[in-house]
N, C-alpha and C positions, 0 to 999 in steps of 0.2 A: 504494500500500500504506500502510494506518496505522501511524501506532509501535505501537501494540498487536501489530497483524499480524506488522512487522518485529521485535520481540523475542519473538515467541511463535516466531517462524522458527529464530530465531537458537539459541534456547533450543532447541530440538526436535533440531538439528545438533549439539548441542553445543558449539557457538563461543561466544566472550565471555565476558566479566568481569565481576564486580560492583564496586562501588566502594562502598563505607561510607558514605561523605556522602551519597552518593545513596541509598542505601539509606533513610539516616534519615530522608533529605527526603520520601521516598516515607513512611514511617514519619507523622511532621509532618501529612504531607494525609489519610491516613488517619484519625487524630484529628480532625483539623476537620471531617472527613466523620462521623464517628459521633458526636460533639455534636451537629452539625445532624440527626443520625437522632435524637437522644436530645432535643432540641427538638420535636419530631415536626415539622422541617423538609421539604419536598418536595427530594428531590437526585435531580436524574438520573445515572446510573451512566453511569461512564468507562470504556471500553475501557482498562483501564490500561495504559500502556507496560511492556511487561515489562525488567525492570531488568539482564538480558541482553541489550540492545541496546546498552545505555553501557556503557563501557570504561574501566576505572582506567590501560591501556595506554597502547601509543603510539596516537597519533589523537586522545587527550581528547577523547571522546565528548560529545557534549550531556548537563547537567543536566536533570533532571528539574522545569522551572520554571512557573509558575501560569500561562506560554501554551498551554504544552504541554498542562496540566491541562485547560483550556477549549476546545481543540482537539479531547480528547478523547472529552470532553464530547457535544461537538456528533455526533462521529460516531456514538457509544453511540446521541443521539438519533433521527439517521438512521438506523439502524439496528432500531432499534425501530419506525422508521416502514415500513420494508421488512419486516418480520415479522408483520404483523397480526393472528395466532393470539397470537405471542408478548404483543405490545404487548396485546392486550383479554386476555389471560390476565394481564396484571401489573395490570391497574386492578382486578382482583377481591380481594375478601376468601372469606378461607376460614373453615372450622371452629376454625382453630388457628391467626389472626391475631392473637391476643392474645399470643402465647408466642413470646420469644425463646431460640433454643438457641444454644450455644456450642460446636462440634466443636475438639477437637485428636488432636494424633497422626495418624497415617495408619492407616487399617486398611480394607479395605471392608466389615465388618459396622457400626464406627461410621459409615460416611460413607453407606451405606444406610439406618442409622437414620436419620437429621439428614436423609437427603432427603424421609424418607416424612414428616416434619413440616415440611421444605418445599412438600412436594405437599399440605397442606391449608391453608395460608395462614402458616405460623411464619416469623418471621424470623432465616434460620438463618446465623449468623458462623461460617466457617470458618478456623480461624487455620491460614495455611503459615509456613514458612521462605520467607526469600528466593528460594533454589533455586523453591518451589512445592512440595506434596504429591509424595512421591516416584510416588504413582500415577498423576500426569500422567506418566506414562512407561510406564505400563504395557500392552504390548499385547491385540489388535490397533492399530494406527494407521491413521489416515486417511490420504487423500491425501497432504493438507498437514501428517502429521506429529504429528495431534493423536491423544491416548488415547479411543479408544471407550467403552472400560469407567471413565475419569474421564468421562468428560461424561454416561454413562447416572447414574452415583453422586450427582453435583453440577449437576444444573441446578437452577435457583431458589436457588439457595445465596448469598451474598455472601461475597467473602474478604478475609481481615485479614491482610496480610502484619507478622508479629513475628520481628525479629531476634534471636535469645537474645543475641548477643555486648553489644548496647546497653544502657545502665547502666538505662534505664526499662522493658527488658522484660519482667522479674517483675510490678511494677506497672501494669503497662498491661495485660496480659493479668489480673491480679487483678483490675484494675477492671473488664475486660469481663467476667468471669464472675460477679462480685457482682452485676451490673444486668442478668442472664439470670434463666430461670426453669429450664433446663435447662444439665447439662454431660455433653455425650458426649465419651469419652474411649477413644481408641486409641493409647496411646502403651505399652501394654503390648506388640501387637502391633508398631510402630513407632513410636519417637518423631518422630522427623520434625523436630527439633532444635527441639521445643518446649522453653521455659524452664520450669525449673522451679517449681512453684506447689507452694502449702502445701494440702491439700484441706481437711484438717480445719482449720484456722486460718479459711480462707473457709466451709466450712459450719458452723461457728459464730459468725461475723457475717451469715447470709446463711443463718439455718434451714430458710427455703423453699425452697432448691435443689435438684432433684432431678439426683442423680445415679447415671450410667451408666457405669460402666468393662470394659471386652474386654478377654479374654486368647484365646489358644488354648486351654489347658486351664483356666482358673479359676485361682485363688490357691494352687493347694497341690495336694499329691497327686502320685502317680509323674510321672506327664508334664507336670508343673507347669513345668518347667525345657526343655523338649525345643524344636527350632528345628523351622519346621514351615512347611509349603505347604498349599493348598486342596489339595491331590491325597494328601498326607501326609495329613490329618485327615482327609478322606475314606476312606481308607484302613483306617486305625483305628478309623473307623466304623462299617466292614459293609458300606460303600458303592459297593466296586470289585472286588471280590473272585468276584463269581456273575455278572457280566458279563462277556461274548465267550466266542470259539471256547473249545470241553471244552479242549482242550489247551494252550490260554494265546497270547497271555501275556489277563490281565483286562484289559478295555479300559473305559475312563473318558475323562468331558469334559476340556477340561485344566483348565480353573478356572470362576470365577462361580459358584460353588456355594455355599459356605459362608458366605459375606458376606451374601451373601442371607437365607439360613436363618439366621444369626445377626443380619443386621440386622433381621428382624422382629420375634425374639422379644426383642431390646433395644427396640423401638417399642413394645409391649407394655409391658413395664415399666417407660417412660416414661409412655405413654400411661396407665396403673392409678393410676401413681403421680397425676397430673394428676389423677384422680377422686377420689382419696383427699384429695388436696389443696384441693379443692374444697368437707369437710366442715369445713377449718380446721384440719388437722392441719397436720402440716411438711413438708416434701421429704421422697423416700427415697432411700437410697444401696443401688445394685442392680452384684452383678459376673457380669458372662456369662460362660459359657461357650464358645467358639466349637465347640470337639469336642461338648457337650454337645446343643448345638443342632442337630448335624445327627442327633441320634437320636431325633431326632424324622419321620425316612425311617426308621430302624433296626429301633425298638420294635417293629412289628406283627409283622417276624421273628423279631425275637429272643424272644417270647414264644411263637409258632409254638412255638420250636425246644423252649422250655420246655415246652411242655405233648406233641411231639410226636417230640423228643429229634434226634439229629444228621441231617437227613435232607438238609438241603440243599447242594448242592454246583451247580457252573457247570455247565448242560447245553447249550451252544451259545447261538448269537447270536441274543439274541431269542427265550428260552425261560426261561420260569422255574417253578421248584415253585412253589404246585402245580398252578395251573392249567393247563388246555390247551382250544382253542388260545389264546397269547395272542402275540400277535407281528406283525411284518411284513413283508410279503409283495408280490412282483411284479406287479403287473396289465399289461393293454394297455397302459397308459399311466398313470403312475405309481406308488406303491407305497401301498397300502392298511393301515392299521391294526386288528386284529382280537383281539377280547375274547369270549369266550365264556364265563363263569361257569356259570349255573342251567342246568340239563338244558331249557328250555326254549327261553335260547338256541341250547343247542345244536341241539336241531332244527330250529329257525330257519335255521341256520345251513346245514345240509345239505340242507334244502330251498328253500333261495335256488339252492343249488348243483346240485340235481336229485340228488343223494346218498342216498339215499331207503334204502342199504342200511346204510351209518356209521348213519344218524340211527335207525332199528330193532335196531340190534345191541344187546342187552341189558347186551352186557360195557362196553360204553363212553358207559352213561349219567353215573356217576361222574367228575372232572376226574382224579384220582387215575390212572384205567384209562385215560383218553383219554391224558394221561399216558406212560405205559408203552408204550404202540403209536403214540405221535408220529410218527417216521416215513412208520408202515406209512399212517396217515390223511393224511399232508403229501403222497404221491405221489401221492394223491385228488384233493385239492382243488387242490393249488398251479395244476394244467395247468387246471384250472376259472377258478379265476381269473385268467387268462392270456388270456382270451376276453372282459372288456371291459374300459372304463377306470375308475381307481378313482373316479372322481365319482358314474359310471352305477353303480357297488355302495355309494356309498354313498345314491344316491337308495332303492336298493333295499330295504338295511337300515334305513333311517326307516320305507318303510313296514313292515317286519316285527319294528321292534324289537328291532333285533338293536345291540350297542354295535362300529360298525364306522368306521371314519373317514382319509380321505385323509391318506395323509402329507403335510406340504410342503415344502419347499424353503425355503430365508430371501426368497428373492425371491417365492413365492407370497405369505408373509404380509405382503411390501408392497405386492403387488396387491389385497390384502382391504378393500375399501370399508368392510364394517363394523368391522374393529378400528379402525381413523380413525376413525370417527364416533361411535364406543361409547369411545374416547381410550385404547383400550388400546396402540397405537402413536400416537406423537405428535412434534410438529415439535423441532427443536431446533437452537437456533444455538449451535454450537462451533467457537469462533473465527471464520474466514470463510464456514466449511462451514454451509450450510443441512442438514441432517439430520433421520431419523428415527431413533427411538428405542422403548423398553417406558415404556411409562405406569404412572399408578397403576391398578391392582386392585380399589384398595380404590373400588366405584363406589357413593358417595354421590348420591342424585338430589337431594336441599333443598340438598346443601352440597358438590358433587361437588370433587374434585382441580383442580387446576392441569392445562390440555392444554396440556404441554409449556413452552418457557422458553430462558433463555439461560444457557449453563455461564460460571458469572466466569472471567478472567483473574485472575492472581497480584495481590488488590489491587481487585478489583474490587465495588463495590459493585448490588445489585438497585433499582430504583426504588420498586418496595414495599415496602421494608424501613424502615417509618417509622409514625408515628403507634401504637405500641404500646402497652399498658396490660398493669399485673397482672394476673395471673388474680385474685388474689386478699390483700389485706394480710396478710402472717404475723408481718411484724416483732415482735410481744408474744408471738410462738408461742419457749418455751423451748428454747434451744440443745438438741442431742441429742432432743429430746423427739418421739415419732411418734405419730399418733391410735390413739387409743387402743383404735380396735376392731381395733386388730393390723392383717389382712390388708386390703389394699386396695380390695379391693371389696364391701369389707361393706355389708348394706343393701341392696344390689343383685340384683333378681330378676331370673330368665331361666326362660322355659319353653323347651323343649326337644325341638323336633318330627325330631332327626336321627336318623339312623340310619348304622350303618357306620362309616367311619373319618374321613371330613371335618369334618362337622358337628357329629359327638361329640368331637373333638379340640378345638374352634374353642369347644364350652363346656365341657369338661373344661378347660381354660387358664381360663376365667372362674370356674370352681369352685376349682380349684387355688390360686386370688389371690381368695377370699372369695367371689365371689357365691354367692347361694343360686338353685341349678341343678333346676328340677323336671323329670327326664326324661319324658315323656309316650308309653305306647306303647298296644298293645292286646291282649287276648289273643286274637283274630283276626289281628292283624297288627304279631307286636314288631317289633323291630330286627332287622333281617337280619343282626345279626354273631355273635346266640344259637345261629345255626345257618339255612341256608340253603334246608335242605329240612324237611320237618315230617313225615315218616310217623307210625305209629302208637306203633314202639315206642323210638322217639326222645320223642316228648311221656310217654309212661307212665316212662320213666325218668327227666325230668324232666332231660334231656341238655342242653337249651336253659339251665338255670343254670352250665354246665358250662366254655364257652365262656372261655377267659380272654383272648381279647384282648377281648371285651367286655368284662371285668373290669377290662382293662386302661384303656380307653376311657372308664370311666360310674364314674370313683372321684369320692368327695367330691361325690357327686348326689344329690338323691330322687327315687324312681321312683315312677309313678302309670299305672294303667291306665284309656284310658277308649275308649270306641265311638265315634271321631266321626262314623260313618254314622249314626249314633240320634241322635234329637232331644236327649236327655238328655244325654248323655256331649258335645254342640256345644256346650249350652248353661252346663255345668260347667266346661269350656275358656273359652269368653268370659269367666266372671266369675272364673279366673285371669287370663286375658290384660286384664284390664279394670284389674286390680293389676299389672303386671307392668314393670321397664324395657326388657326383652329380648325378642322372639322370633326363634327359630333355625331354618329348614329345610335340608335338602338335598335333598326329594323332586323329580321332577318337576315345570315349573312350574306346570303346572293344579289338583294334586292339593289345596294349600290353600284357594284360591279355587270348587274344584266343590265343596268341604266348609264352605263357606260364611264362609271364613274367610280369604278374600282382604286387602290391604292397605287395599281402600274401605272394606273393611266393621272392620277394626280398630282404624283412625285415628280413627274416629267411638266408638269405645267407649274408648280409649286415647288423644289426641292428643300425651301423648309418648314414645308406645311407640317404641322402633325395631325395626324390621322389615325383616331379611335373608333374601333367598331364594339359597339356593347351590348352583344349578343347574350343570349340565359348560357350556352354552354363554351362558346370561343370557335374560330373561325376554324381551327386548326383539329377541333373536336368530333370522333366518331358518332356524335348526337348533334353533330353542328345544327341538323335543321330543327332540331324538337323546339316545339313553340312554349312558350313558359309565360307565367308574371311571375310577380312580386311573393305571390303564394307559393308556387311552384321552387322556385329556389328554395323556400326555407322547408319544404317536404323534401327535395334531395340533397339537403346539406348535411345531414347526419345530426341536427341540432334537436327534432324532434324527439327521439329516442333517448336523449338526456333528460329530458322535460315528464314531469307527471308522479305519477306514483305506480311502484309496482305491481303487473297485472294491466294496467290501463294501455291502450292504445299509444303511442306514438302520440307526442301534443302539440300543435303548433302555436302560438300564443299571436297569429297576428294576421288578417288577411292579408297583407300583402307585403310583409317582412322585408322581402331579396329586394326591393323596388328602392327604397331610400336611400340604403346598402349601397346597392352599387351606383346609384347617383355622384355618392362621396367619396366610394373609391374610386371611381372615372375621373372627379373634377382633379384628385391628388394626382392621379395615373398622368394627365393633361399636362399638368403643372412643374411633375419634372419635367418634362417631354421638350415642354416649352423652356425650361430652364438651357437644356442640352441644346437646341433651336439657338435660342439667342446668342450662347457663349457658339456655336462652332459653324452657325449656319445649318446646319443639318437636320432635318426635319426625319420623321419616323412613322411607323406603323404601330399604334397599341391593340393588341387584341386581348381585350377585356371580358373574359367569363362571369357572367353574373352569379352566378351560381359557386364560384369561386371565393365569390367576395364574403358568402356566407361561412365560409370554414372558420374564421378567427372566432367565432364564437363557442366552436367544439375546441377549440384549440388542446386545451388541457387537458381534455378528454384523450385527443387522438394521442399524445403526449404518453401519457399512462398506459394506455392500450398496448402501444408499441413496441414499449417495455415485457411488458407480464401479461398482455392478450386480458386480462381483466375486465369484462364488460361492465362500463361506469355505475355507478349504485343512482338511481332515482329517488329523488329529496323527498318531491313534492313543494312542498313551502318551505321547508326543512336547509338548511345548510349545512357542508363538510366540513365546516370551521366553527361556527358562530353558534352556540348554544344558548338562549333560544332565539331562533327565527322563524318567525311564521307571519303568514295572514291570515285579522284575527276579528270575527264578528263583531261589531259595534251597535249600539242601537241602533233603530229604525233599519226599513226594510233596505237588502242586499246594503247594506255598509262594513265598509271593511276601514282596513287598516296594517301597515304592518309596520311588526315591530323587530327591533336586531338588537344583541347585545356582544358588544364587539369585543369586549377587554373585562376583564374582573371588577373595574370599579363601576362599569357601565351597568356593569350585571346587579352589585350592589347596588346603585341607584334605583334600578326597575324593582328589585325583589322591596325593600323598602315604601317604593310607591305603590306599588299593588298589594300591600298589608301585609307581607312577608317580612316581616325584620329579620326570624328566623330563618330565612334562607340566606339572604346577607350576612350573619354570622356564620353559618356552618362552612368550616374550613374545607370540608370534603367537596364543596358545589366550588371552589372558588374558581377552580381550571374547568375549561368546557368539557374534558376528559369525565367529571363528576356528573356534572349537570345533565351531562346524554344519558345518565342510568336514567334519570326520572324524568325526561322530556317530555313525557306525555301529562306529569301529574305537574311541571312548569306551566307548562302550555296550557291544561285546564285552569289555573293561577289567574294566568295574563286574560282568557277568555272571560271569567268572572269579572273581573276589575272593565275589562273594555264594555261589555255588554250594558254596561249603567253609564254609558256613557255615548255621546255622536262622535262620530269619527275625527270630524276638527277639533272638538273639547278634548278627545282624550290624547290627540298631535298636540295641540299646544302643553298640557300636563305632560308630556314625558319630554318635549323638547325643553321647558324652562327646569326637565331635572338632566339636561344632557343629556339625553337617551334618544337612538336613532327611531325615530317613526314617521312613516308616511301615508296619510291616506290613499287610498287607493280610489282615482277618479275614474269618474268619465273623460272621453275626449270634449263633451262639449261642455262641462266642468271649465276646460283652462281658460275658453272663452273669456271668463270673468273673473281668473283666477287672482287674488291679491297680488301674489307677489309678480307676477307676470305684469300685472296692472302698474304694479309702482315701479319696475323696469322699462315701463315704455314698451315692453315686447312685440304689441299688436300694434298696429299704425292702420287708422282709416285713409282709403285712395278712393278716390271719385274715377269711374269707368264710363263710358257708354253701354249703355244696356243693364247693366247691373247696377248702377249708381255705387253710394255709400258701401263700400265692405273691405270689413278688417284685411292686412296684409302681416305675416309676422315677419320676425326681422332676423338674423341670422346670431347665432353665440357667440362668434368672435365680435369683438367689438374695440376699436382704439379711441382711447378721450374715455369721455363719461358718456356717451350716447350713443345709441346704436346705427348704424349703416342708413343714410339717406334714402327713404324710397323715390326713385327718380321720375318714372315711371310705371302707368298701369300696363296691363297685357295688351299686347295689342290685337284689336280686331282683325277681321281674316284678310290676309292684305292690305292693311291700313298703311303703309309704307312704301307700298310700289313702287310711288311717282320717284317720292324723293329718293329711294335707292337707287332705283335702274336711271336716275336724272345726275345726282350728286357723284354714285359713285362709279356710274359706268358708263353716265355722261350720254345716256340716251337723248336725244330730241322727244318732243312732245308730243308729234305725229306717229311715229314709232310705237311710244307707249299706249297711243289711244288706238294702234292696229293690233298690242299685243291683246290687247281686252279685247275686241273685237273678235279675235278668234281663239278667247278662251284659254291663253294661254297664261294670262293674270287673271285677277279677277278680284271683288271682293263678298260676292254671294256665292257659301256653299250650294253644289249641286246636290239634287235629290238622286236618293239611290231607285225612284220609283219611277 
């Protein structure tokens, strides 16, 4: 065993000491190791001995001495030589090898951020305490003791162990974040016993610095102050409340949620910033949101709700308004995933099934009416598809086009050859454990991610973490001073071939942060979110403007209509995309390319366009054609299989999960892409699998699997970690709540407030190790104490005792939600056709206020003139012949 091993051991059990001197001594090689990076020395990375193996005790443990150092050395080296993915993965440069970032605090929205600019070549310093990132502890565990969910967070990462007690640790952490180009920052969510640093003191020696700070809720406003969990926030959401059995209690994942969702859209506004930076402006100082970031699952219901008033409530497991069927379901063998949207699937559907009398019933063309006779339809089909296996249905539904898809297991997607080879699961050394893990998403083909990597030990440094440069000199760039074109991605075009909620979301984010957004539709064929069916007196009423989650979706855009089956309407598309630094899809993969507008053919007319296609399975993929939503991905992501309790079905917690997902992996995927564009001229191809994007959520799971094949244990409300957690009835009808106790005094405070003093003192419950024996007679506890209470009265009660709880909402709840309210969150915009309605605003946010709405949606074509006039410099005549023959337009055509 190495010393690394052996104090990684030690540390995991809990045993041993630290000692000071040694500490510092560790401290000492540190330094001489980040000179020699800041020389752009070559250093191979030490398995570092973790400083829980020496003892201040009796035994006087071994110092920490420059044998030991080279010792370790050597085996880091062997080790890398046993890893070969690893090792040819560390001699590569990436998109965002020039960029060093700086993480402190624990949180895992910042430690997600920091790895996604690990995962393009950044050289990213993770500062621990001695202890290590409290998240090296967090479950699940491996075998040997190691954290899943830290090693999915921090591979490629390097870490910088800083002692705050040591008289140079202010200063040595200043100097390492003055000589970054990046500082993420979670020490709002945890400090992690970082030393204190002066922020503004270094961003005005140090203009170029962008900076990223996490909270839970933001700086301010009601829940500014509240103590909270991934399952809390989620909560507060909209995000657990219309999932599981009508009767309760709501069933949710236990975690990995929100770090996710908030690490992106902090990547984002690291990433924009880098672009803005790029023109010669300064750094920007950006603070997230963590609750604000998961409403971006939220919005598409909560605006439903607005435009369609209270209607949604929990209809059982695996059912949600308003569609039907959307859910899963038993086969011969396995459990199969099923989406049925447009009446066409639905016939689809029942004549895969020989159902021939469901698919002519007139009453249940509508999702709405399907709906309402759920049941009566589910005793139809279910014993149907009971008769084969889900593979053989879904060969079935490829060829009929129907969006139907194999659930899996965590162990099926470690038998998937193609997520390995497409690096959406990839290798990973943590600790001794050879492992798999979720990869990057973001799938660059000129400048792809890192496949996989080694998680540092406390202290440990990457091998590529050397030879860096600026991005850019800003040193003469005025303290405080930002460029001057405001938003950060000014300058910046994107045409915009999406439609529905992924791909509009993915440049609504690029419009929202300055670019200028041309949405491109047709009046043969808009956006499917205007409305889905087209009769006669739907188009005469002009219904299709009406639509406000497309309103919600296509703010701060211009829309343009054009034919690109006609020559004309190709040919006025090329010579935008000829100008352009973006283009965006989510159709099918064939559908650009048979329109003659494939990636061969726009690289030659653009070469540094970037070009994303953001298909459900990837371009590259043996399911390339399977038609999917937003539901569909999270049925084949392996996520539902985690979710529920044992016994129960597969759960899915959201109609349309994968849709938002890969919105925010696209707009990140974009945003290197564009970074690598600007620094070399070179533009690219991303082929983005939606259904990819869902994996970081199993991560931990696939992680442990890997290891020991162990199929994941099912919570329910229940956590791996946290004794007790659950969602817990409150007065009045379906009210919930849930509640967490994270740490022993947390747990003291709850037991005390729910008339347990007696459990508060009993030393045997103090570790959650005790508390799992009698989980059920806690939980009975906590359910009496809530039950005399409403669910806001008994949040405010446990929040002014420090204890994490969050009601559990509706989506049409945040509408009016306080703290939302006293963030400014929602902003009303005046439209045509819709008049007065809310807009929400995005969780990053720079200054004290959130992102200008600049613009409403625009109606269909409301842009024509002045594009094809301003930018491509059409005559007037011209434009009134393209209308003429229907090749612009600004009235959708009827499908009748």
């Amino acid at each position: 065993m190495s010393p690394g091993r052996a104090g990684a051991s030690t540390y995991l059990s809990g045993r041993g000491a630290y000692s000071p001197e040694i500490a510092h001594n560790e401290v000492q090689q540190q330094t001489e190791v980040q000179q020699q990076i800041e020389l752009g020395q070559v250093f191979y990375p030490a398995l570092r001995p973790n400083l829980t193996s020496f003892s201040s005790g009796s035994g006087g443990g071994d110092r920490a001495s420059a044998d030991t150092f080279d010792d370790t050395s050597r085996t880091a080296r062997a080790a890398a030589q046993e890893q070969p993915s690893v090792r040819k993965m560390e001699s590569s440069m990436g998109a965002l090898s020039h960029l060093r970032v700086v993480e402190i605090g624990s949180s895992a929205a910042t430690s997600y951020c920091a790895r996604l600019f690990a995962d393009f070549g950044a050289d990213v310093q993770k500062v621990e305490p001695p202890a290590g990132d409290p998240l090296r502890r967090s479950a699940p565990l491996t075998p040997d003791g190691e954290s899943a969910w830290f090693g999915f967070l921090n591979f490629n990462k390097s870490s910088i162990v800083i002692d705050e007690a040591h008289a140079d640790a202010i200063p040595r952490l200043t100097a390492l974040i003055e000589g970054s180009d990046i500082l993420v920052d979670g020490r709002d969510v945890d400090p992690a016993d970082c030393p204190p640093i002066d922020i503004t003191a270094i961003r005005q020696r140090h203009p170029g610095l962008i900076y990223l700070e996490a909270s839970w809720f933001g700086g301010d406003g009601s829940y500014a102050d509240f103590a909270a969990t991934d399952s809390t926030v989620r909560a507060l959401a909209g995000l657990v409340k219309l999932a599981g059995p009508i009767e309760g209690p709501p069933l949710h994942s236990p975690d990995f949620q929100t770090g996710i969702l908030a690490g992106l859209w902090a990547f984002i506004a690291g990433a924009c910033s880098v672009v803005a930076r790029m023109r010669g402006g300064t750094g920007r100082s950006w603070s997230l949101s963590i609750f604000e970031s998961c409403l971006a699952l939220s919005e598409y219901l909560m605006f439903e709700a607005f435009a369609h008033g209270d209607v949604m409530r929990r209809i059982g497991i695996n059912r949600f308004w308003p569609n039907f069927p959307i859910g899963i379901y038993e086969t011969k063998k396995g459990w199969l995933g099923v989406t049925t949207v447009s009446a066409a699937q639905w016939r689809a559907f029942c004549d895969m099934l020989g159902l021939l009398e469901l698919r002519d019933d007139p009453a249940l063309v509508l999702n709405e009416d399907r709906l309402r006779h759920a049941e009566h339809i589910e005793r139809q089909f279910i014993p149907r598809l009971k008769t084969r296996t889900a593979q053989e249905w879904f060969a079935e539904g490829l060829k009929r086009k129907i969006p139907i898809v194999p659930v899996p297991e965590i162990s099926d997607l470690l038998q998937d050859a193609e997520k390995k080879e497409r690096g959406a699961i990839v290798p990973v050394l943590l600790g001794n454990e050879d492992c798999l893990t979720a990869g990057s998403m973001q799938r660059l083909t000129l400048t792809p991610p890192r496949q996989g990597g080694r998680v540092p030990a406390p202290g440990e440094q990457q091998a590529f973490a050397i030879n860096r440069r600026r991005l850019t000199d800003v040193a003469s760039a005025s303290p405080g001073c930002t460029d001057a074109g405001g938003l950060p991605l000014r300058g910046i075009r994107v045409i915009d071939f999406s439609m529905g909620w992924a791909g509009p979301l993915c440049t609504r984010t690029l419009a929202d942060l300055g670019a200028e957004v041309i949405k491109v539709e047709a009046i043969q064929y808009p956006d499917w979110w205007r409305g889905l069916n087209r009769p006669a007196g739907f188009v005469a009423d002009q219904m299709y403007e009406k639509a406000v989650r497309y309103c919600m979706m296509n703010r701060n855009k211009r829309g343009i209509t054009l034919d690109l089956k006609r020559s004309q309407g190709l040919t006025l598309a090329k010579r935008l995309l000829a100008g352009a630094d973006i283009v965006v899809d989510n159709y099918s993969v064939d559908v650009l390319p048979k329109l003659g507008l494939g990636y061969d053919v726009l690289r030659t007319l653009n070469p540094r366009l970037v070009v994303m296609s953001m298909s459900a399975f990837g371009t590259s993929s043996v399911h390339r054609n399977c038609r999917a939503y937003g539901s569909t991905l999270e049925q084949g992501s392996g996520l539902p299989s985690v979710i529920g309790n044992p016994g129960q079905p597969p759960v899915m917690t959201h109609i349309a999960f994968g849709d938002a997902v890969g919105g925010l992996n696209g707009c990140a995927a974009v945003l290197v892409a564009l970074i690598h564009a600007r620094t070399t001229g070179q533009g690219q191809f991303i082929d983005l699998a939606q259904i990819e994007c869902m994996l970081p959520f199993a991560a931990p799971w696939i992680t442990v699997n890997s290891i020991c094949g162990t199929p994941p244990i099912r919570y329910g409300s229940r956590h791996p970690q946290f004794v007790p957690h659950g969602c817990f009835r409150c007065a009045g009808e379906d009210s919930w709540i849930v509640v967490a106790a994270t740490d022993a005094d947390m747990w003291q405070r709850l037991a005390v407030l729910i008339g347990r003093p007696d459990w508060a003192a009993d030393a045997s419950l103090k570790f959650a190790e005790g508390r799992r024996l009698i989980e059920d007679e806690i939980e009975r506890g906590i359910e009496a104490w809530t039950l005399t209470r409403v669910a806001d009265e008994a949040m405010s009660e446990l929040q002014a005792a420090r204890i994490a709880g969050g009601v559990a909402r509706l989506p049409i709840d945040l509408l009016n939600d306080r703290h939302l309210k006293s963030r400014g969150y929602l902003r009303d915009v005046e439209r045509a056709f819709v008049g007065l309605h809310p807009q929400p605003s995005i969780p990053i946010r720079e200054g004290a206020g959130s992102h200008v709405l600049r613009t409403a949606a625009p109606t269909l074509g409301q842009h024509n003139g002045e594009i094809l006039s301003e930018i491509l410099g059409l005559p007037e005549a011209e434009i009134e012949q393209l209308k003429r023959e229907g090749i612009i337009g600004t009235a959708m055509l009827s499908e009748e």
